[in-house]
TIRO-315220 format. One record per residue (C-alpha): residue number from 1; x, y, z; chain. Coordinates in nm, 2 decimals. Layout:
REM TIRO-315220
NUM;X;Y;Z;A
...
REM end
This chain:
REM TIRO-315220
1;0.00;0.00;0.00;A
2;0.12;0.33;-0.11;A
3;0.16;0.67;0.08;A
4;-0.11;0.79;-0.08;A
5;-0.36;0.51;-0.01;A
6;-0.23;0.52;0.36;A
7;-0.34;0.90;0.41;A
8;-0.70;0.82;0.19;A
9;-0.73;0.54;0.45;A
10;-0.67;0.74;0.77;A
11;-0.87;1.01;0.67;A
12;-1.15;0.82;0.59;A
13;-1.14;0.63;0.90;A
14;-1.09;0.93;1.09;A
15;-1.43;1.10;0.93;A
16;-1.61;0.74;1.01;A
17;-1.51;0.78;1.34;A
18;-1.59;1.13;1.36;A
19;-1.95;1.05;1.23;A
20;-2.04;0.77;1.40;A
21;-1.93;0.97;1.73;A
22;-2.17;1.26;1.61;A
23;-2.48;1.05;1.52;A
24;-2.44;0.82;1.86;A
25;-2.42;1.17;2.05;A
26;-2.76;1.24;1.90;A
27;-2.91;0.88;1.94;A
28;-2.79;0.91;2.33;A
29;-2.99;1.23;2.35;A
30;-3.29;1.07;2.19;A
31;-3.29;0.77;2.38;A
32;-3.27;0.95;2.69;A
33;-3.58;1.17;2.58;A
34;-3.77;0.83;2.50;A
35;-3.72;0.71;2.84;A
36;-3.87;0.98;2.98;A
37;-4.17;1.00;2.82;A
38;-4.17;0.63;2.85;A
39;-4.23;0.68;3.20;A
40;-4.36;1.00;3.26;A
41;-4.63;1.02;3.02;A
42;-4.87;0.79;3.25;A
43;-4.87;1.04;3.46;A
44;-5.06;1.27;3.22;A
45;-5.34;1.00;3.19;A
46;-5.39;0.92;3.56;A
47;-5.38;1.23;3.72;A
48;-5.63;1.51;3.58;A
49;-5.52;1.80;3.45;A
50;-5.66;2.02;3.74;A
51;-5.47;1.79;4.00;A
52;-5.10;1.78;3.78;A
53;-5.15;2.16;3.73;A
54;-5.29;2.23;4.08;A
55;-5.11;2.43;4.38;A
56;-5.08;2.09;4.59;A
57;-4.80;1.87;4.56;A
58;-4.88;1.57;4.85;A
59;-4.82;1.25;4.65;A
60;-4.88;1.06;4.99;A
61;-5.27;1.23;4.97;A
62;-5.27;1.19;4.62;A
63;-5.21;1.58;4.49;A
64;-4.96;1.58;4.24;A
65;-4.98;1.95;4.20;A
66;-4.64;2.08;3.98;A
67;-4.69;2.46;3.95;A
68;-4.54;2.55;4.29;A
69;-4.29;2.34;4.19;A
70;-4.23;2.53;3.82;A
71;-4.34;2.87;4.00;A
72;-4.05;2.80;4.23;A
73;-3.79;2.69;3.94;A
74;-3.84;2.95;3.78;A
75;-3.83;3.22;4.04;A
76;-3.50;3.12;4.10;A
77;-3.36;3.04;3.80;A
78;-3.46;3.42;3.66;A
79;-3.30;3.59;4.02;A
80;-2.99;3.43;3.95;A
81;-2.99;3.54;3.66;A
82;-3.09;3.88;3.73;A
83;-2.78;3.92;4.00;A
84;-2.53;3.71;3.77;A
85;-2.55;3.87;3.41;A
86;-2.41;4.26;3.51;A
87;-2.17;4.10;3.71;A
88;-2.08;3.83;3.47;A
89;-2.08;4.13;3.15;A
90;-1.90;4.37;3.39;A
91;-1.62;4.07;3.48;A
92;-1.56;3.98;3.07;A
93;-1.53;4.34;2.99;A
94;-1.25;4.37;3.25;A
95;-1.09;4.06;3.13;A
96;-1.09;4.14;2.78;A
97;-1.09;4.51;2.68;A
98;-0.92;4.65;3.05;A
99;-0.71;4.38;3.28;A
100;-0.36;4.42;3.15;A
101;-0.21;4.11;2.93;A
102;-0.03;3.91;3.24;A
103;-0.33;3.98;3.47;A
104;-0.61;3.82;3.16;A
105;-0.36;3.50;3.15;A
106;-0.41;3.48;3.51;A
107;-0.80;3.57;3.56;A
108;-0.92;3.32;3.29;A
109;-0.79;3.02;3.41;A
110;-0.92;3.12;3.82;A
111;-1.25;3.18;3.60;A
112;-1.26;2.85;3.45;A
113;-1.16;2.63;3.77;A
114;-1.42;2.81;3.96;A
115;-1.66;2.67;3.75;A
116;-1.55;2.27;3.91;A
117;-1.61;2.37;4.22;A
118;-1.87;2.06;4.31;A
119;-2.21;2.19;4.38;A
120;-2.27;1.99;4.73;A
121;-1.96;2.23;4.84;A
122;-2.16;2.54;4.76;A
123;-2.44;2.39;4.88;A
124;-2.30;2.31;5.24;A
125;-2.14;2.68;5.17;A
126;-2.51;2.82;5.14;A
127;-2.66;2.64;5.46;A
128;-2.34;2.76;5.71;A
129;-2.24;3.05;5.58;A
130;-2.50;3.24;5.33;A
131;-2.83;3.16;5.55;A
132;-2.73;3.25;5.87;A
133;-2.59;3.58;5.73;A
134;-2.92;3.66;5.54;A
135;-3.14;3.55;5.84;A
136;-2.99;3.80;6.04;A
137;-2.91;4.11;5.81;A
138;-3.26;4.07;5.66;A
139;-3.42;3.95;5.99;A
140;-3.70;3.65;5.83;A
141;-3.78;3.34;6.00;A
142;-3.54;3.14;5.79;A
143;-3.18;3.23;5.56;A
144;-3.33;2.91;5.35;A
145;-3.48;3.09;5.10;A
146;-3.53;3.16;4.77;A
147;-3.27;3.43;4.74;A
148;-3.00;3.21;4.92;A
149;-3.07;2.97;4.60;A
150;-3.03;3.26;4.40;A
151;-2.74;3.37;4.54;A
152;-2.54;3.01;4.52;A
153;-2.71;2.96;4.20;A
154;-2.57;3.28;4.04;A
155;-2.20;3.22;4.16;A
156;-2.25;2.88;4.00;A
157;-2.32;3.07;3.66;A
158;-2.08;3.34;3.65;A
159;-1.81;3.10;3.55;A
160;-2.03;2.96;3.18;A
161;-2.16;3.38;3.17;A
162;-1.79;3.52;3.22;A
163;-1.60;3.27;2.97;A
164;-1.86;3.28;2.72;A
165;-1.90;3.65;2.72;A
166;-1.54;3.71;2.75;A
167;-1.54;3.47;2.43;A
168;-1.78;3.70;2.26;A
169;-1.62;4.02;2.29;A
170;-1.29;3.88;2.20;A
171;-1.47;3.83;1.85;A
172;-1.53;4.15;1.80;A
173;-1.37;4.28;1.51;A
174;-1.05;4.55;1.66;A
175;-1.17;4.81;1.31;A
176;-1.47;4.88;1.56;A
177;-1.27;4.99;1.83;A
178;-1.03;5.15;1.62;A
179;-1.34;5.35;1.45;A
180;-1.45;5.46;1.72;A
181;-1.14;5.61;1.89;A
182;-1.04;5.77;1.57;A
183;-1.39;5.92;1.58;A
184;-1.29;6.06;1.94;A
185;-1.44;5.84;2.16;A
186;-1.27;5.77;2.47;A
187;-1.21;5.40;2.59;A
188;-1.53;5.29;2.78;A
189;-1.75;5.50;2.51;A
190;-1.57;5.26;2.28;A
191;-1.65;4.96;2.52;A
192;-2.04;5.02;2.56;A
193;-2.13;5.14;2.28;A
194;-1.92;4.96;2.00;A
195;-1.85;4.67;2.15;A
196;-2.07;4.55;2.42;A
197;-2.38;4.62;2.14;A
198;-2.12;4.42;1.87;A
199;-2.13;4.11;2.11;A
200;-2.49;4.07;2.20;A
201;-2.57;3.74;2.03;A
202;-2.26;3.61;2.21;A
203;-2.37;3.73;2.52;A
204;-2.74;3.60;2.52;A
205;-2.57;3.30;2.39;A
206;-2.38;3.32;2.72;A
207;-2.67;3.38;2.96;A
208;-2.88;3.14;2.78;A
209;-2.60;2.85;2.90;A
210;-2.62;3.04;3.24;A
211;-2.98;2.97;3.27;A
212;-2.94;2.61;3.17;A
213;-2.70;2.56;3.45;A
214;-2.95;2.75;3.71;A
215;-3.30;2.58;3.62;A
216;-3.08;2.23;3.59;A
217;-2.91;2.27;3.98;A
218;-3.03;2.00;4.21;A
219;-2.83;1.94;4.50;A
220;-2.71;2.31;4.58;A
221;-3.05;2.42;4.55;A
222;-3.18;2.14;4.78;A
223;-2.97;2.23;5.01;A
224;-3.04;2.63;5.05;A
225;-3.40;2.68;4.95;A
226;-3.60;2.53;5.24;A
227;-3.75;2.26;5.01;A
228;-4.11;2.38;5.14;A
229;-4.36;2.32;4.81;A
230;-4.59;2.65;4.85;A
231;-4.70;2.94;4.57;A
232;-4.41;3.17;4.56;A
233;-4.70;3.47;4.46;A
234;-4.64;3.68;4.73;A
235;-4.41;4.01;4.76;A
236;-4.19;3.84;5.00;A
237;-4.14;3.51;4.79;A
238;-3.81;3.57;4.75;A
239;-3.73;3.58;5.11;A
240;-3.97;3.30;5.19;A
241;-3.88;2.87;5.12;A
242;-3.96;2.74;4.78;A
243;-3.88;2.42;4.60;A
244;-3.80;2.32;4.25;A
245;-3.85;2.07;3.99;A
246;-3.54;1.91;4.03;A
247;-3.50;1.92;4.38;A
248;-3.82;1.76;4.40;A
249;-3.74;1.48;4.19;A
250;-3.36;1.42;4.39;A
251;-3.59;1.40;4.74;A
252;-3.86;1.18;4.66;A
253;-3.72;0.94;4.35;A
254;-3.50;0.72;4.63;A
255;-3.85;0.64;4.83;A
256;-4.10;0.63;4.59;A
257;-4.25;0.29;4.49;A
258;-4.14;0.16;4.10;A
259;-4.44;0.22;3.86;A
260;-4.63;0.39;4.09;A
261;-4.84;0.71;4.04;A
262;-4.58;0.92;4.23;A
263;-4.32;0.76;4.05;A
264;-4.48;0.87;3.73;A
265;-4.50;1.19;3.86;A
266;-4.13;1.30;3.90;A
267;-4.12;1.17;3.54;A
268;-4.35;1.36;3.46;A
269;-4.15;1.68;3.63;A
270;-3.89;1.56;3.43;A
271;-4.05;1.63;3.12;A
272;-4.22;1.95;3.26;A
273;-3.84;2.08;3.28;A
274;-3.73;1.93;2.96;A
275;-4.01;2.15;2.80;A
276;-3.91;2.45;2.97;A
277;-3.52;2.41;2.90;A
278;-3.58;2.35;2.54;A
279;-3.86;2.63;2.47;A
280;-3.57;2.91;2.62;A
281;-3.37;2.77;2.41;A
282;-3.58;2.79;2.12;A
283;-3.63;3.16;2.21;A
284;-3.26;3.24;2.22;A
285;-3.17;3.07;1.89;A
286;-3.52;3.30;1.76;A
287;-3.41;3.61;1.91;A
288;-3.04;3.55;1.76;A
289;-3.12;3.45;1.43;A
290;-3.36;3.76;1.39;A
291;-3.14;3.96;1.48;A
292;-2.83;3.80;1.22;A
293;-3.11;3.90;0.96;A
294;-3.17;4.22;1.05;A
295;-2.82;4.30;0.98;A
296;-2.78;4.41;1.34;A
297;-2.50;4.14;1.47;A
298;-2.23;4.00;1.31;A
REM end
Protein backbone atom coordinates (compact mmCIF):
# COMPACT_ATOMS: atom_id res chain seq x y z
CA UNK A 1 0.00 0.00 0.00
CA UNK A 2 1.17 3.26 -1.09
CA UNK A 3 1.59 6.71 0.78
CA UNK A 4 -1.13 7.87 -0.85
CA UNK A 5 -3.57 5.13 -0.14
CA UNK A 6 -2.32 5.23 3.56
CA UNK A 7 -3.38 8.99 4.11
CA UNK A 8 -7.05 8.24 1.91
CA UNK A 9 -7.32 5.38 4.52
CA UNK A 10 -6.72 7.38 7.72
CA UNK A 11 -8.74 10.11 6.66
CA UNK A 12 -11.51 8.21 5.87
CA UNK A 13 -11.45 6.27 9.04
CA UNK A 14 -10.85 9.28 10.87
CA UNK A 15 -14.31 11.03 9.27
CA UNK A 16 -16.11 7.39 10.06
CA UNK A 17 -15.09 7.79 13.42
CA UNK A 18 -15.86 11.27 13.61
CA UNK A 19 -19.47 10.55 12.32
CA UNK A 20 -20.37 7.68 14.02
CA UNK A 21 -19.26 9.74 17.31
CA UNK A 22 -21.72 12.65 16.06
CA UNK A 23 -24.77 10.55 15.20
CA UNK A 24 -24.39 8.23 18.64
CA UNK A 25 -24.19 11.68 20.45
CA UNK A 26 -27.62 12.37 19.00
CA UNK A 27 -29.09 8.79 19.38
CA UNK A 28 -27.92 9.06 23.27
CA UNK A 29 -29.89 12.26 23.52
CA UNK A 30 -32.90 10.68 21.88
CA UNK A 31 -32.87 7.68 23.83
CA UNK A 32 -32.67 9.54 26.89
CA UNK A 33 -35.77 11.71 25.79
CA UNK A 34 -37.75 8.29 24.99
CA UNK A 35 -37.23 7.11 28.44
CA UNK A 36 -38.70 9.80 29.83
CA UNK A 37 -41.70 10.00 28.18
CA UNK A 38 -41.72 6.34 28.49
CA UNK A 39 -42.27 6.82 32.05
CA UNK A 40 -43.58 9.98 32.57
CA UNK A 41 -46.32 10.17 30.16
CA UNK A 42 -48.66 7.92 32.46
CA UNK A 43 -48.72 10.43 34.60
CA UNK A 44 -50.65 12.70 32.18
CA UNK A 45 -53.43 9.98 31.90
CA UNK A 46 -53.93 9.20 35.64
CA UNK A 47 -53.77 12.29 37.15
CA UNK A 48 -56.29 15.05 35.80
CA UNK A 49 -55.16 17.99 34.45
CA UNK A 50 -56.61 20.24 37.37
CA UNK A 51 -54.72 17.94 39.96
CA UNK A 52 -51.00 17.84 37.84
CA UNK A 53 -51.53 21.59 37.30
CA UNK A 54 -52.86 22.34 40.77
CA UNK A 55 -51.06 24.32 43.83
CA UNK A 56 -50.83 20.94 45.92
CA UNK A 57 -48.02 18.71 45.61
CA UNK A 58 -48.84 15.74 48.45
CA UNK A 59 -48.22 12.53 46.50
CA UNK A 60 -48.82 10.58 49.88
CA UNK A 61 -52.75 12.34 49.74
CA UNK A 62 -52.71 11.87 46.17
CA UNK A 63 -52.06 15.82 44.93
CA UNK A 64 -49.61 15.84 42.44
CA UNK A 65 -49.79 19.51 42.02
CA UNK A 66 -46.44 20.84 39.85
CA UNK A 67 -46.94 24.64 39.49
CA UNK A 68 -45.45 25.53 42.86
CA UNK A 69 -42.94 23.37 41.91
CA UNK A 70 -42.25 25.28 38.18
CA UNK A 71 -43.36 28.66 40.05
CA UNK A 72 -40.52 27.99 42.34
CA UNK A 73 -37.88 26.86 39.43
CA UNK A 74 -38.38 29.53 37.81
CA UNK A 75 -38.31 32.17 40.38
CA UNK A 76 -35.01 31.19 41.00
CA UNK A 77 -33.59 30.43 38.03
CA UNK A 78 -34.61 34.23 36.60
CA UNK A 79 -33.00 35.95 40.22
CA UNK A 80 -29.93 34.30 39.50
CA UNK A 81 -29.94 35.41 36.63
CA UNK A 82 -30.85 38.76 37.35
CA UNK A 83 -27.80 39.18 39.97
CA UNK A 84 -25.31 37.08 37.66
CA UNK A 85 -25.49 38.72 34.15
CA UNK A 86 -24.09 42.65 35.11
CA UNK A 87 -21.68 40.98 37.10
CA UNK A 88 -20.78 38.28 34.69
CA UNK A 89 -20.85 41.26 31.46
CA UNK A 90 -19.00 43.73 33.89
CA UNK A 91 -16.15 40.65 34.84
CA UNK A 92 -15.62 39.79 30.75
CA UNK A 93 -15.25 43.41 29.88
CA UNK A 94 -12.46 43.75 32.54
CA UNK A 95 -10.90 40.61 31.35
CA UNK A 96 -10.90 41.35 27.82
CA UNK A 97 -10.92 45.06 26.83
CA UNK A 98 -9.19 46.55 30.52
CA UNK A 99 -7.08 43.84 32.77
CA UNK A 100 -3.59 44.21 31.50
CA UNK A 101 -2.12 41.10 29.27
CA UNK A 102 -0.32 39.11 32.37
CA UNK A 103 -3.31 39.81 34.68
CA UNK A 104 -6.06 38.16 31.63
CA UNK A 105 -3.58 35.02 31.49
CA UNK A 106 -4.14 34.79 35.14
CA UNK A 107 -8.00 35.73 35.64
CA UNK A 108 -9.16 33.20 32.90
CA UNK A 109 -7.91 30.17 34.11
CA UNK A 110 -9.16 31.24 38.17
CA UNK A 111 -12.51 31.79 35.99
CA UNK A 112 -12.55 28.48 34.50
CA UNK A 113 -11.55 26.30 37.74
CA UNK A 114 -14.20 28.10 39.61
CA UNK A 115 -16.60 26.66 37.47
CA UNK A 116 -15.47 22.70 39.06
CA UNK A 117 -16.13 23.73 42.24
CA UNK A 118 -18.74 20.62 43.14
CA UNK A 119 -22.12 21.85 43.76
CA UNK A 120 -22.71 19.89 47.34
CA UNK A 121 -19.59 22.28 48.37
CA UNK A 122 -21.64 25.40 47.64
CA UNK A 123 -24.42 23.93 48.82
CA UNK A 124 -22.95 23.06 52.45
CA UNK A 125 -21.44 26.77 51.70
CA UNK A 126 -25.06 28.16 51.38
CA UNK A 127 -26.56 26.45 54.65
CA UNK A 128 -23.41 27.55 57.13
CA UNK A 129 -22.43 30.54 55.78
CA UNK A 130 -25.03 32.40 53.35
CA UNK A 131 -28.34 31.63 55.46
CA UNK A 132 -27.35 32.45 58.72
CA UNK A 133 -25.90 35.79 57.30
CA UNK A 134 -29.25 36.64 55.42
CA UNK A 135 -31.45 35.52 58.41
CA UNK A 136 -29.93 38.05 60.37
CA UNK A 137 -29.05 41.08 58.15
CA UNK A 138 -32.60 40.66 56.64
CA UNK A 139 -34.22 39.53 59.87
CA UNK A 140 -36.99 36.48 58.30
CA UNK A 141 -37.84 33.41 59.96
CA UNK A 142 -35.35 31.41 57.94
CA UNK A 143 -31.77 32.33 55.60
CA UNK A 144 -33.34 29.08 53.50
CA UNK A 145 -34.84 30.85 50.98
CA UNK A 146 -35.26 31.63 47.69
CA UNK A 147 -32.66 34.30 47.42
CA UNK A 148 -30.02 32.07 49.22
CA UNK A 149 -30.67 29.68 46.02
CA UNK A 150 -30.25 32.58 44.02
CA UNK A 151 -27.39 33.70 45.40
CA UNK A 152 -25.41 30.14 45.24
CA UNK A 153 -27.14 29.64 41.97
CA UNK A 154 -25.74 32.80 40.44
CA UNK A 155 -22.04 32.20 41.63
CA UNK A 156 -22.53 28.83 40.01
CA UNK A 157 -23.24 30.74 36.55
CA UNK A 158 -20.83 33.38 36.54
CA UNK A 159 -18.13 31.03 35.54
CA UNK A 160 -20.25 29.62 31.84
CA UNK A 161 -21.55 33.78 31.72
CA UNK A 162 -17.92 35.15 32.16
CA UNK A 163 -16.05 32.75 29.73
CA UNK A 164 -18.64 32.83 27.17
CA UNK A 165 -18.97 36.46 27.15
CA UNK A 166 -15.38 37.10 27.47
CA UNK A 167 -15.41 34.67 24.33
CA UNK A 168 -17.75 37.02 22.59
CA UNK A 169 -16.24 40.22 22.94
CA UNK A 170 -12.86 38.84 22.00
CA UNK A 171 -14.69 38.35 18.47
CA UNK A 172 -15.32 41.51 17.96
CA UNK A 173 -13.67 42.78 15.14
CA UNK A 174 -10.49 45.46 16.61
CA UNK A 175 -11.73 48.05 13.13
CA UNK A 176 -14.65 48.82 15.63
CA UNK A 177 -12.71 49.87 18.26
CA UNK A 178 -10.30 51.48 16.16
CA UNK A 179 -13.35 53.47 14.51
CA UNK A 180 -14.53 54.56 17.21
CA UNK A 181 -11.36 56.14 18.94
CA UNK A 182 -10.43 57.65 15.73
CA UNK A 183 -13.90 59.23 15.77
CA UNK A 184 -12.89 60.64 19.38
CA UNK A 185 -14.42 58.41 21.60
CA UNK A 186 -12.71 57.71 24.68
CA UNK A 187 -12.11 54.02 25.90
CA UNK A 188 -15.25 52.92 27.80
CA UNK A 189 -17.48 55.01 25.06
CA UNK A 190 -15.70 52.59 22.84
CA UNK A 191 -16.46 49.56 25.19
CA UNK A 192 -20.37 50.22 25.63
CA UNK A 193 -21.35 51.38 22.80
CA UNK A 194 -19.25 49.57 20.01
CA UNK A 195 -18.48 46.65 21.48
CA UNK A 196 -20.75 45.54 24.19
CA UNK A 197 -23.80 46.17 21.38
CA UNK A 198 -21.16 44.18 18.72
CA UNK A 199 -21.26 41.15 21.10
CA UNK A 200 -24.89 40.74 21.99
CA UNK A 201 -25.65 37.37 20.32
CA UNK A 202 -22.63 36.06 22.14
CA UNK A 203 -23.67 37.28 25.24
CA UNK A 204 -27.38 35.98 25.23
CA UNK A 205 -25.73 32.98 23.89
CA UNK A 206 -23.76 33.24 27.18
CA UNK A 207 -26.66 33.82 29.59
CA UNK A 208 -28.80 31.39 27.79
CA UNK A 209 -26.03 28.48 29.03
CA UNK A 210 -26.20 30.42 32.35
CA UNK A 211 -29.75 29.69 32.71
CA UNK A 212 -29.40 26.07 31.72
CA UNK A 213 -27.02 25.61 34.50
CA UNK A 214 -29.50 27.53 37.07
CA UNK A 215 -32.96 25.82 36.15
CA UNK A 216 -30.81 22.32 35.86
CA UNK A 217 -29.10 22.68 39.75
CA UNK A 218 -30.29 20.04 42.11
CA UNK A 219 -28.26 19.45 45.03
CA UNK A 220 -27.15 23.05 45.83
CA UNK A 221 -30.49 24.16 45.54
CA UNK A 222 -31.81 21.45 47.80
CA UNK A 223 -29.73 22.25 50.11
CA UNK A 224 -30.39 26.29 50.46
CA UNK A 225 -34.03 26.80 49.52
CA UNK A 226 -35.97 25.31 52.36
CA UNK A 227 -37.51 22.59 50.07
CA UNK A 228 -41.09 23.80 51.37
CA UNK A 229 -43.65 23.16 48.12
CA UNK A 230 -45.90 26.53 48.54
CA UNK A 231 -47.01 29.36 45.69
CA UNK A 232 -44.08 31.71 45.58
CA UNK A 233 -47.01 34.70 44.58
CA UNK A 234 -46.36 36.80 47.31
CA UNK A 235 -44.12 40.05 47.56
CA UNK A 236 -41.88 38.35 50.00
CA UNK A 237 -41.44 35.15 47.92
CA UNK A 238 -38.15 35.73 47.53
CA UNK A 239 -37.28 35.78 51.08
CA UNK A 240 -39.68 32.96 51.95
CA UNK A 241 -38.80 28.69 51.20
CA UNK A 242 -39.62 27.42 47.84
CA UNK A 243 -38.82 24.16 45.98
CA UNK A 244 -38.03 23.25 42.50
CA UNK A 245 -38.49 20.69 39.93
CA UNK A 246 -35.44 19.06 40.33
CA UNK A 247 -34.99 19.17 43.80
CA UNK A 248 -38.19 17.57 44.04
CA UNK A 249 -37.38 14.81 41.93
CA UNK A 250 -33.65 14.16 43.88
CA UNK A 251 -35.86 14.04 47.38
CA UNK A 252 -38.60 11.85 46.60
CA UNK A 253 -37.23 9.44 43.55
CA UNK A 254 -35.02 7.15 46.35
CA UNK A 255 -38.45 6.39 48.30
CA UNK A 256 -40.99 6.33 45.87
CA UNK A 257 -42.45 2.86 44.87
CA UNK A 258 -41.44 1.63 41.04
CA UNK A 259 -44.42 2.21 38.59
CA UNK A 260 -46.34 3.91 40.87
CA UNK A 261 -48.42 7.09 40.44
CA UNK A 262 -45.76 9.18 42.28
CA UNK A 263 -43.18 7.59 40.45
CA UNK A 264 -44.77 8.71 37.32
CA UNK A 265 -45.04 11.90 38.57
CA UNK A 266 -41.31 12.97 39.04
CA UNK A 267 -41.19 11.67 35.40
CA UNK A 268 -43.48 13.59 34.63
CA UNK A 269 -41.48 16.83 36.26
CA UNK A 270 -38.90 15.63 34.27
CA UNK A 271 -40.54 16.34 31.20
CA UNK A 272 -42.18 19.52 32.59
CA UNK A 273 -38.40 20.77 32.81
CA UNK A 274 -37.32 19.31 29.55
CA UNK A 275 -40.12 21.52 27.97
CA UNK A 276 -39.15 24.53 29.75
CA UNK A 277 -35.22 24.09 29.04
CA UNK A 278 -35.77 23.54 25.44
CA UNK A 279 -38.59 26.30 24.67
CA UNK A 280 -35.72 29.05 26.20
CA UNK A 281 -33.66 27.66 24.15
CA UNK A 282 -35.76 27.92 21.19
CA UNK A 283 -36.27 31.62 22.10
CA UNK A 284 -32.63 32.43 22.23
CA UNK A 285 -31.69 30.72 18.88
CA UNK A 286 -35.17 32.97 17.65
CA UNK A 287 -34.08 36.14 19.11
CA UNK A 288 -30.35 35.52 17.61
CA UNK A 289 -31.18 34.47 14.29
CA UNK A 290 -33.59 37.64 13.87
CA UNK A 291 -31.36 39.58 14.83
CA UNK A 292 -28.32 37.99 12.20
CA UNK A 293 -31.07 39.00 9.64
CA UNK A 294 -31.67 42.23 10.50
CA UNK A 295 -28.25 42.99 9.85
CA UNK A 296 -27.84 44.14 13.35
CA UNK A 297 -25.05 41.42 14.70
CA UNK A 298 -22.27 39.95 13.13
Amino acid sequence: MNTSSRIRLSEFAVEALVRVAGFSTIGFVLLIFLFLLREGIPVFLQVPLDNLFGTRWYPTFDFFGTLPLILGSLLITFSAIVIALPLGVAAAVFVREVAPNWAREILKPMIEVLAGIPSVVLGFFGMSLVAPLIRTTLGVPTGLTAFTGALILAYMALPTLISVAEDALDSVPKSYRDASLAMGATQWQTIWRVVVPAARSGILTAVMLGMGRAIGETMAVMMVTGNAARMPTTLDSLFRPVRTMTATVAAEMGEVAQGSTHYHALFGIGIILFLITFLINLAAASAIFQKRRRGGLR
